[in-house]
C-alpha positions in Angstrom: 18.5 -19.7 -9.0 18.0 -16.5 -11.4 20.0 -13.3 -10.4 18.4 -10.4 -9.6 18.6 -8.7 -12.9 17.1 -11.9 -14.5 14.1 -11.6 -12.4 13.9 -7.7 -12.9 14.0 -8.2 -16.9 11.6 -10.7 -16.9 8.8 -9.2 -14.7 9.3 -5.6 -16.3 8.9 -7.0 -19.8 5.3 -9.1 -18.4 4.6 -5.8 -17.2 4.8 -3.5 -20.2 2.6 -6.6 -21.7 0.4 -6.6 -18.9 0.0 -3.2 -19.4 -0.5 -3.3 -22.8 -3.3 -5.7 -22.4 -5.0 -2.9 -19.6 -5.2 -0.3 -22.4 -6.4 -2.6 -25.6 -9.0 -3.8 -22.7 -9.8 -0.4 -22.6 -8.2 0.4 -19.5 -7.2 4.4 -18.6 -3.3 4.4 -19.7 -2.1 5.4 -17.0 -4.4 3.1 -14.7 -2.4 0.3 -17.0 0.8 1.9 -16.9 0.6 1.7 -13.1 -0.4 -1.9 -13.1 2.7 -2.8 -15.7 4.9 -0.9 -13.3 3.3 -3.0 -10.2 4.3 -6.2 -12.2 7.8 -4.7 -12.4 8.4 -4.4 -9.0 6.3 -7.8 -7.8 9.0 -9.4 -9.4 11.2 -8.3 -6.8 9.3 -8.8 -4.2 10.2 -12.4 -2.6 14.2 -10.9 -2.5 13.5 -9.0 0.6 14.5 -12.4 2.4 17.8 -12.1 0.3 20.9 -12.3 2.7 22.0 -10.0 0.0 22.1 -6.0 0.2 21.2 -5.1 -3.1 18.0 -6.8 -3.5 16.9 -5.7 -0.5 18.0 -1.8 -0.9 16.1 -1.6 -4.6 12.9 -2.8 -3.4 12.2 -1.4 0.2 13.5 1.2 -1.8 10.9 1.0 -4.7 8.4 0.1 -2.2 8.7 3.1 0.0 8.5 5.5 -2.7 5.4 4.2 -4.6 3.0 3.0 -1.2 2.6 6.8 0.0 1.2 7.5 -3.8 -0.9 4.5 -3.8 -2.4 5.3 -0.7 -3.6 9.0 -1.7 -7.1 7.5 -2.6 -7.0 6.3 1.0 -6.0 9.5 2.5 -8.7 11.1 0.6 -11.4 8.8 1.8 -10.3 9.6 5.6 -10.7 13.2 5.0 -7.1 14.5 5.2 -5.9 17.8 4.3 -2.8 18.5 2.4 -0.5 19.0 5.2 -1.9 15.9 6.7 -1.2 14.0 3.7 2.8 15.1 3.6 3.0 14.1 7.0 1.1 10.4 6.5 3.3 10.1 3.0 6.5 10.7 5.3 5.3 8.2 7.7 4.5 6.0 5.3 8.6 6.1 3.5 10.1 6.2 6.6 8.2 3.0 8.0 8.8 1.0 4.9 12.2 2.4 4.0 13.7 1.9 7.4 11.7 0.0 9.3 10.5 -2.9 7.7 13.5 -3.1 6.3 15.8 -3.5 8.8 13.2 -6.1 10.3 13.4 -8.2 7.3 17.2 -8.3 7.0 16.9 -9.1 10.6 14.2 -11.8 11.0 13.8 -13.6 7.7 15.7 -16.5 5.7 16.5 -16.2 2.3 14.4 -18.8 0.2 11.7 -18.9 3.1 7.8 -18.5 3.1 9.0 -15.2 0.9 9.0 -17.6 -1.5 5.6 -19.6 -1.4 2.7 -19.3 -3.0 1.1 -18.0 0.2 3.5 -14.9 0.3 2.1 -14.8 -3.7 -1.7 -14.4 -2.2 -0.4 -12.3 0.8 1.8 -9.4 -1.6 -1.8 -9.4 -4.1 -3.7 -8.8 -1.5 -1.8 -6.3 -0.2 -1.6 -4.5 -3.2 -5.1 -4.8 -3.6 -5.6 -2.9 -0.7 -3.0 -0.5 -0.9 -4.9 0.4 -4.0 -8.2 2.1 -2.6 -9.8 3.1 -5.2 -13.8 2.8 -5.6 -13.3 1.1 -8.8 -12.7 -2.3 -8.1 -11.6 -3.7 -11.3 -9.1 -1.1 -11.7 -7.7 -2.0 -8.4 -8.2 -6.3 -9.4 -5.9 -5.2 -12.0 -3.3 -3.9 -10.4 -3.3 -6.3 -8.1 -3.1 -9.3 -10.8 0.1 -7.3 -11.9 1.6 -7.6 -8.6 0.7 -11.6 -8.5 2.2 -11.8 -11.9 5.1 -10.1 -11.2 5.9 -12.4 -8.0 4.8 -15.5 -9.6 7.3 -14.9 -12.4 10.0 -14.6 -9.9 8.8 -18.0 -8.4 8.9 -19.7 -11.3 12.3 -18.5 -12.4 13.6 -19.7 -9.6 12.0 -23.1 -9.9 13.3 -23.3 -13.8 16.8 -22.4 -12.5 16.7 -24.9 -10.0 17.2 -28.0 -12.7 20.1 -27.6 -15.3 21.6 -30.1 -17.9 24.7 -31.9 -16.7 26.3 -34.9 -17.6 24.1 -35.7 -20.8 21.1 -35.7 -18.3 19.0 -33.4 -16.5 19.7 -32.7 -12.7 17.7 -31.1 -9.8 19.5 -28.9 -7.5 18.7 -28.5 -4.0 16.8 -25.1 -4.4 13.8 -27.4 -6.7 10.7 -27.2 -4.8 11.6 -24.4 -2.8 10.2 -21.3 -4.7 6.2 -22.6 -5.6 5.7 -24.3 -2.1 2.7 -24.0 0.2 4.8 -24.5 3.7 8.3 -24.8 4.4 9.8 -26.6 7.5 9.5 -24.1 10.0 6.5 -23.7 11.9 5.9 -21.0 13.4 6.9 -19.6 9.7 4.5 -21.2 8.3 2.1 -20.5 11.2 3.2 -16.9 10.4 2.3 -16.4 7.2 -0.8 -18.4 6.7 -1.9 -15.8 9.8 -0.8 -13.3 8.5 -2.9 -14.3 4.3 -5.9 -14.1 7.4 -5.8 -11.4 8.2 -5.0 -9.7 4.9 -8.6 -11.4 3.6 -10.4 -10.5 6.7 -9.3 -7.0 5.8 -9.9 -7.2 1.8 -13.8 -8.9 3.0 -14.2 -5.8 5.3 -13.6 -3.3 2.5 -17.0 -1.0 2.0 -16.3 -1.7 -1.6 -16.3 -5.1 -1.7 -19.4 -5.5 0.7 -21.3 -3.0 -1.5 -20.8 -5.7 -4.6 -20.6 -8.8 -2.9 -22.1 -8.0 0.6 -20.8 -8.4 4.2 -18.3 -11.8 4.2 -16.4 -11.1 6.9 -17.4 -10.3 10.7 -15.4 -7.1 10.5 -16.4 -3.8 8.7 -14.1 -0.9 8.0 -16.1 2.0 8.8 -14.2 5.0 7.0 -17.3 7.4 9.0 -16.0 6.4 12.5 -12.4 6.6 11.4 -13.1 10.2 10.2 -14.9 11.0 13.7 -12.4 9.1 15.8 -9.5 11.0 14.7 -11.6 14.4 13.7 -11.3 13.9 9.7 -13.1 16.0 7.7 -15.7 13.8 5.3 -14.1 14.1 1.8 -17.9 14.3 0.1 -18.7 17.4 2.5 -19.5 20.2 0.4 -16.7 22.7 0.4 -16.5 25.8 1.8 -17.7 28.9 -0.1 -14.6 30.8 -1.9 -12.5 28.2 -1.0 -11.6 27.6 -4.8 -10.8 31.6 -4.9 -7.0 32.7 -5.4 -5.6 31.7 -2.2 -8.4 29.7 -1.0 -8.4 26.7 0.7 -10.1 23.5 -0.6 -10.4 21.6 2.5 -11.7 25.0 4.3 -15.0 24.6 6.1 -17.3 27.6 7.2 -15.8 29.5 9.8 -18.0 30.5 13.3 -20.0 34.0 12.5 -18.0 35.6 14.7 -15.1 37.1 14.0 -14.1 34.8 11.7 -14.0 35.9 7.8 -16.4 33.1 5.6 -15.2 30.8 3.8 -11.6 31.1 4.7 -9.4 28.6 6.3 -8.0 29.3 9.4 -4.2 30.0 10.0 -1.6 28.9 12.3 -2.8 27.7 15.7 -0.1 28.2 18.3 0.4 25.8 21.6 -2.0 27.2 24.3 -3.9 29.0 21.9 -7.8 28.4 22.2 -9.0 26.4 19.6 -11.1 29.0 16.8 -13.1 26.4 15.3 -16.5 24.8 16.9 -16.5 21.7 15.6 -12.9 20.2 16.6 -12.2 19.3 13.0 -8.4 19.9 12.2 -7.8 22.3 9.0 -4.1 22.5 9.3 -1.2 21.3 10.6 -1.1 23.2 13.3 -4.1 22.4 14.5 -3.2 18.4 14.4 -0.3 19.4 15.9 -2.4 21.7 18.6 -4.7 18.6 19.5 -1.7 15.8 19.7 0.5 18.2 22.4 -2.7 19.1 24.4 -3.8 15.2 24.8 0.1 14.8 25.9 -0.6 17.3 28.7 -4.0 15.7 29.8 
Protein backbone atom coordinates (compact mmCIF):
# COMPACT_ATOMS: atom_id res chain seq x y z
CA UNK A 1 0.00 0.00 0.00
CA UNK A 2 1.09 3.86 -0.46
CA UNK A 3 2.81 5.61 2.63
CA UNK A 4 1.43 8.27 4.19
CA UNK A 5 3.42 10.93 2.44
CA UNK A 6 2.43 9.33 -0.91
CA UNK A 7 -1.14 9.76 -0.25
CA UNK A 8 -0.55 13.42 1.24
CA UNK A 9 1.31 14.49 -2.09
CA UNK A 10 -1.01 13.15 -4.19
CA UNK A 11 -4.29 14.57 -2.71
CA UNK A 12 -2.66 18.07 -1.98
CA UNK A 13 -1.54 18.38 -5.67
CA UNK A 14 -5.59 17.22 -6.90
CA UNK A 15 -6.31 19.82 -4.56
CA UNK A 16 -4.41 22.87 -5.73
CA UNK A 17 -6.01 21.55 -9.22
CA UNK A 18 -9.30 21.20 -7.76
CA UNK A 19 -8.95 24.45 -6.56
CA UNK A 20 -7.76 25.89 -9.54
CA UNK A 21 -10.75 24.60 -11.41
CA UNK A 22 -13.21 26.49 -8.45
CA UNK A 23 -11.66 29.88 -9.39
CA UNK A 24 -11.55 29.53 -13.51
CA UNK A 25 -15.32 28.32 -12.80
CA UNK A 26 -15.58 31.48 -11.26
CA UNK A 27 -15.57 30.38 -7.82
CA UNK A 28 -14.58 33.13 -4.80
CA UNK A 29 -10.72 32.28 -4.26
CA UNK A 30 -10.79 31.68 -1.22
CA UNK A 31 -14.16 29.55 -1.35
CA UNK A 32 -11.75 27.34 -3.86
CA UNK A 33 -8.77 27.61 -1.82
CA UNK A 34 -10.79 26.13 0.97
CA UNK A 35 -12.10 23.32 -1.17
CA UNK A 36 -8.28 22.54 -2.53
CA UNK A 37 -7.29 22.38 1.12
CA UNK A 38 -10.44 20.06 1.92
CA UNK A 39 -9.07 17.73 -0.86
CA UNK A 40 -5.68 17.87 0.97
CA UNK A 41 -6.78 16.65 4.01
CA UNK A 42 -9.61 13.96 2.55
CA UNK A 43 -6.75 12.24 1.46
CA UNK A 44 -5.86 11.47 4.90
CA UNK A 45 -8.85 10.74 5.93
CA UNK A 46 -9.31 6.70 5.78
CA UNK A 47 -5.67 6.51 8.02
CA UNK A 48 -7.56 7.24 11.18
CA UNK A 49 -7.97 3.26 11.22
CA UNK A 50 -4.07 3.24 10.97
CA UNK A 51 -2.45 1.11 13.85
CA UNK A 52 0.07 3.72 13.23
CA UNK A 53 0.56 7.05 15.36
CA UNK A 54 1.50 9.35 12.93
CA UNK A 55 -1.37 9.19 10.56
CA UNK A 56 -3.60 9.40 13.13
CA UNK A 57 -1.97 12.50 15.18
CA UNK A 58 -1.81 14.68 11.57
CA UNK A 59 -5.31 14.26 10.85
CA UNK A 60 -7.48 14.34 14.12
CA UNK A 61 -5.04 16.91 14.34
CA UNK A 62 -5.88 18.76 11.00
CA UNK A 63 -9.35 17.84 11.60
CA UNK A 64 -9.78 19.48 14.90
CA UNK A 65 -8.37 22.68 13.99
CA UNK A 66 -10.31 23.35 10.72
CA UNK A 67 -14.24 21.76 11.92
CA UNK A 68 -14.58 24.78 14.63
CA UNK A 69 -13.91 27.33 11.45
CA UNK A 70 -16.11 25.41 9.27
CA UNK A 71 -18.85 25.39 11.53
CA UNK A 72 -18.87 29.38 12.15
CA UNK A 73 -21.72 29.67 9.39
CA UNK A 74 -23.50 27.23 11.71
CA UNK A 75 -22.88 29.03 14.85
CA UNK A 76 -24.15 32.06 13.24
CA UNK A 77 -27.37 30.55 12.01
CA UNK A 78 -28.14 29.36 15.86
CA UNK A 79 -27.65 32.85 16.97
CA UNK A 80 -24.50 32.71 19.04
CA UNK A 81 -22.59 35.42 20.37
CA UNK A 82 -18.90 35.73 20.38
CA UNK A 83 -18.17 34.29 23.70
CA UNK A 84 -20.43 31.52 22.80
CA UNK A 85 -18.71 30.79 19.78
CA UNK A 86 -15.03 30.42 21.65
CA UNK A 87 -16.65 28.22 23.92
CA UNK A 88 -18.48 25.86 21.04
CA UNK A 89 -14.98 26.17 18.90
CA UNK A 90 -13.21 24.78 22.11
CA UNK A 91 -15.76 22.04 22.39
CA UNK A 92 -15.58 21.38 19.10
CA UNK A 93 -11.17 20.75 19.19
CA UNK A 94 -11.33 19.17 22.22
CA UNK A 95 -14.06 16.54 21.09
CA UNK A 96 -12.29 15.72 17.83
CA UNK A 97 -8.76 16.20 19.04
CA UNK A 98 -9.09 13.87 22.02
CA UNK A 99 -12.04 12.26 21.88
CA UNK A 100 -12.73 10.73 18.73
CA UNK A 101 -9.49 10.09 18.58
CA UNK A 102 -8.69 8.06 21.19
CA UNK A 103 -12.02 6.07 20.17
CA UNK A 104 -10.67 5.43 16.82
CA UNK A 105 -7.27 4.15 17.94
CA UNK A 106 -9.32 2.17 20.30
CA UNK A 107 -12.22 0.63 18.24
CA UNK A 108 -11.22 0.44 14.59
CA UNK A 109 -8.99 -1.91 12.28
CA UNK A 110 -6.63 -0.64 9.96
CA UNK A 111 -7.85 -1.30 6.29
CA UNK A 112 -11.54 -1.57 7.59
CA UNK A 113 -14.91 0.04 6.40
CA UNK A 114 -12.40 3.39 6.72
CA UNK A 115 -11.53 2.21 3.65
CA UNK A 116 -14.84 1.61 1.46
CA UNK A 117 -16.58 3.44 -0.67
CA UNK A 118 -19.24 3.90 1.98
CA UNK A 119 -16.81 5.69 4.48
CA UNK A 120 -16.12 7.81 0.84
CA UNK A 121 -20.12 8.84 0.77
CA UNK A 122 -20.16 9.07 4.72
CA UNK A 123 -16.69 11.79 5.01
CA UNK A 124 -18.65 13.94 1.75
CA UNK A 125 -21.38 14.05 3.42
CA UNK A 126 -20.07 15.05 6.43
CA UNK A 127 -18.25 17.73 5.02
CA UNK A 128 -21.10 18.83 3.26
CA UNK A 129 -22.69 19.46 6.38
CA UNK A 130 -19.99 20.72 8.36
CA UNK A 131 -20.08 23.37 5.59
CA UNK A 132 -23.36 25.36 6.34
CA UNK A 133 -23.35 27.80 4.22
CA UNK A 134 -26.75 29.03 2.32
CA UNK A 135 -25.02 28.64 -0.91
CA UNK A 136 -25.24 25.21 -1.79
CA UNK A 137 -22.98 24.88 -4.62
CA UNK A 138 -20.29 26.42 -2.80
CA UNK A 139 -20.72 23.90 -0.07
CA UNK A 140 -21.29 20.75 -3.19
CA UNK A 141 -17.91 21.92 -3.93
CA UNK A 142 -16.20 21.55 -0.98
CA UNK A 143 -17.59 18.58 -0.43
CA UNK A 144 -16.61 17.04 -3.92
CA UNK A 145 -12.96 18.07 -2.64
CA UNK A 146 -13.26 16.04 0.34
CA UNK A 147 -14.62 12.91 -1.92
CA UNK A 148 -11.77 13.50 -4.13
CA UNK A 149 -9.33 13.66 -1.75
CA UNK A 150 -10.48 10.16 -0.05
CA UNK A 151 -11.08 8.56 -3.27
CA UNK A 152 -7.48 9.22 -4.23
CA UNK A 153 -6.32 7.64 -1.22
CA UNK A 154 -8.51 4.53 -2.08
CA UNK A 155 -7.28 4.17 -5.28
CA UNK A 156 -3.62 4.47 -4.32
CA UNK A 157 -4.00 1.90 -2.14
CA UNK A 158 -5.67 -0.31 -4.62
CA UNK A 159 -2.72 0.55 -7.43
CA UNK A 160 -0.14 -0.34 -4.66
CA UNK A 161 -1.77 -3.41 -3.97
CA UNK A 162 -0.52 -5.19 -7.44
CA UNK A 163 3.31 -4.94 -8.27
CA UNK A 164 5.52 -6.55 -11.03
CA UNK A 165 7.42 -9.66 -9.86
CA UNK A 166 8.83 -12.38 -11.54
CA UNK A 167 8.35 -11.04 -15.22
CA UNK A 168 4.50 -11.07 -14.32
CA UNK A 169 2.15 -9.02 -12.48
CA UNK A 170 1.01 -10.16 -8.92
CA UNK A 171 -1.81 -9.24 -6.52
CA UNK A 172 -1.11 -8.75 -2.96
CA UNK A 173 -3.37 -9.55 -0.24
CA UNK A 174 -4.43 -5.80 0.43
CA UNK A 175 -6.21 -5.85 -3.65
CA UNK A 176 -9.84 -5.39 -3.15
CA UNK A 177 -9.54 -4.04 0.16
CA UNK A 178 -9.55 -0.19 -0.31
CA UNK A 179 -12.69 0.42 -3.08
CA UNK A 180 -15.06 -2.17 -1.33
CA UNK A 181 -18.67 -1.85 -0.48
CA UNK A 182 -18.55 -4.31 2.83
CA UNK A 183 -15.95 -6.02 4.51
CA UNK A 184 -16.32 -9.30 6.62
CA UNK A 185 -17.42 -8.00 9.66
CA UNK A 186 -20.96 -7.33 10.32
CA UNK A 187 -21.78 -5.38 12.67
CA UNK A 188 -18.92 -3.12 10.73
CA UNK A 189 -20.64 -3.16 8.00
CA UNK A 190 -23.92 -2.78 9.79
CA UNK A 191 -22.15 0.16 11.37
CA UNK A 192 -21.35 2.20 8.72
CA UNK A 193 -24.08 1.67 6.28
CA UNK A 194 -26.21 3.08 9.55
CA UNK A 195 -24.27 5.40 10.21
CA UNK A 196 -24.22 6.86 5.64
CA UNK A 197 -28.27 6.85 7.09
CA UNK A 198 -28.21 8.85 9.08
CA UNK A 199 -25.77 11.30 7.63
CA UNK A 200 -28.48 11.52 4.44
CA UNK A 201 -31.43 11.78 6.71
CA UNK A 202 -29.53 14.72 8.15
CA UNK A 203 -28.24 16.27 4.63
CA UNK A 204 -32.40 15.68 3.32
CA UNK A 205 -33.36 17.59 6.52
CA UNK A 206 -31.18 20.64 5.80
CA UNK A 207 -33.63 23.93 5.35
CA UNK A 208 -31.38 24.45 2.40
CA UNK A 209 -31.81 21.60 0.59
CA UNK A 210 -35.67 21.42 1.24
CA UNK A 211 -35.98 25.02 0.00
CA UNK A 212 -34.44 23.73 -3.63
CA UNK A 213 -35.45 20.35 -3.67
CA UNK A 214 -38.31 20.21 -1.07
CA UNK A 215 -38.96 18.02 2.05
CA UNK A 216 -37.20 14.31 1.25
CA UNK A 217 -36.80 13.19 4.38
CA UNK A 218 -39.37 12.77 7.43
CA UNK A 219 -37.10 14.89 9.60
CA UNK A 220 -36.62 18.81 9.49
CA UNK A 221 -33.92 20.77 11.20
CA UNK A 222 -35.67 23.58 12.51
CA UNK A 223 -32.81 26.27 13.29
CA UNK A 224 -36.10 28.60 14.93
CA UNK A 225 -36.80 25.99 17.67
CA UNK A 226 -33.09 25.34 18.15
CA UNK A 227 -32.63 29.05 18.77
CA UNK A 228 -35.77 29.04 21.23
CA UNK A 229 -34.84 25.81 22.89
CA UNK A 230 -31.59 26.85 24.04
CA UNK A 231 -32.43 30.79 24.16
CA UNK A 232 -30.33 31.89 20.85
CA UNK A 233 -30.72 35.06 19.65
CA UNK A 234 -32.17 34.97 15.77
CA UNK A 235 -28.98 36.04 13.66
CA UNK A 236 -31.50 38.13 11.07
CA UNK A 237 -32.95 40.15 14.24
CA UNK A 238 -32.23 43.63 13.64
CA UNK A 239 -29.47 44.79 15.92
CA UNK A 240 -29.53 46.88 18.66
CA UNK A 241 -29.26 50.70 18.25
CA UNK A 242 -25.44 51.93 18.90
CA UNK A 243 -24.45 48.63 19.01
CA UNK A 244 -21.88 49.29 16.11
CA UNK A 245 -20.65 52.52 18.21
CA UNK A 246 -16.98 52.31 19.73
CA UNK A 247 -17.34 49.76 22.28
CA UNK A 248 -20.67 48.50 21.25
CA UNK A 249 -21.89 45.29 21.11
CA UNK A 250 -23.13 43.63 17.91
CA UNK A 251 -25.10 40.87 19.29
CA UNK A 252 -26.69 43.56 21.89
CA UNK A 253 -30.45 43.72 21.99
CA UNK A 254 -32.55 46.55 23.51
CA UNK A 255 -32.25 46.70 27.02
CA UNK A 256 -35.71 47.02 29.48
CA UNK A 257 -36.62 50.97 29.92
CA UNK A 258 -35.72 50.85 33.14
CA UNK A 259 -32.61 51.39 34.36
CA UNK A 260 -31.03 49.99 31.79
CA UNK A 261 -28.94 52.39 29.30
CA UNK A 262 -30.28 51.60 25.33
CA UNK A 263 -28.74 49.94 23.09
CA UNK A 264 -25.95 48.66 25.27
CA UNK A 265 -25.09 45.14 26.14
CA UNK A 266 -25.32 44.07 29.47
CA UNK A 267 -22.21 43.16 31.63
CA UNK A 268 -21.22 40.41 33.78
CA UNK A 269 -24.03 38.55 35.50
CA UNK A 270 -22.79 37.06 38.73
CA UNK A 271 -24.29 33.49 40.32
CA UNK A 272 -27.44 34.53 42.32
CA UNK A 273 -27.69 37.59 40.66
CA UNK A 274 -31.39 38.31 39.18
CA UNK A 275 -31.43 38.05 35.73
CA UNK A 276 -31.56 41.99 34.05
CA UNK A 277 -32.92 41.06 30.81
CA UNK A 278 -36.89 40.18 30.10
CA UNK A 279 -36.64 38.08 27.53
CA UNK A 280 -34.14 35.18 28.87
CA UNK A 281 -32.04 35.53 25.79
CA UNK A 282 -28.19 35.04 26.79
CA UNK A 283 -25.88 38.13 25.68
CA UNK A 284 -22.75 36.89 27.35
CA UNK A 285 -20.98 34.45 28.85
CA UNK A 286 -21.96 35.04 31.93
CA UNK A 287 -25.28 34.86 31.44
CA UNK A 288 -25.01 31.17 29.71
CA UNK A 289 -22.97 30.47 32.41
CA UNK A 290 -25.77 32.12 34.92
CA UNK A 291 -28.61 29.90 33.27
CA UNK A 292 -26.53 26.43 33.10
CA UNK A 293 -25.52 26.67 37.25
CA UNK A 294 -29.18 27.77 38.13
CA UNK A 295 -30.89 24.60 36.10
CA UNK A 296 -28.05 22.53 38.18
CA UNK A 297 -29.58 23.84 41.38
CA UNK A 298 -33.37 23.25 40.29
Amino acid sequence: MADFKTHIGTSCALGVGYAALGAYQGLPIESAIVAGGLCGIGGMLPDIDSDSGVPVRETMGFAAAITPMLLVDRFQQLGLNYEQMVLAAGVSYSFVRFGLARLLMRYTVHRGMFHSIPALLIFTGLAFLICGSSNLQLRYFKAGGVALGVFSHLMLDEIYSVEWEGGRWRFKSSFGTALKLWGNSAWANFSTYGKLAIVMVVILSEPAVMDRYGKLSPIVVDNAALRQRFNLRDPNAPMAPGALAIGGDPYAFPAPSSGWPSGQAYGPVTFGQAAPPADGRDRTIYDTARRIWQRFQQ
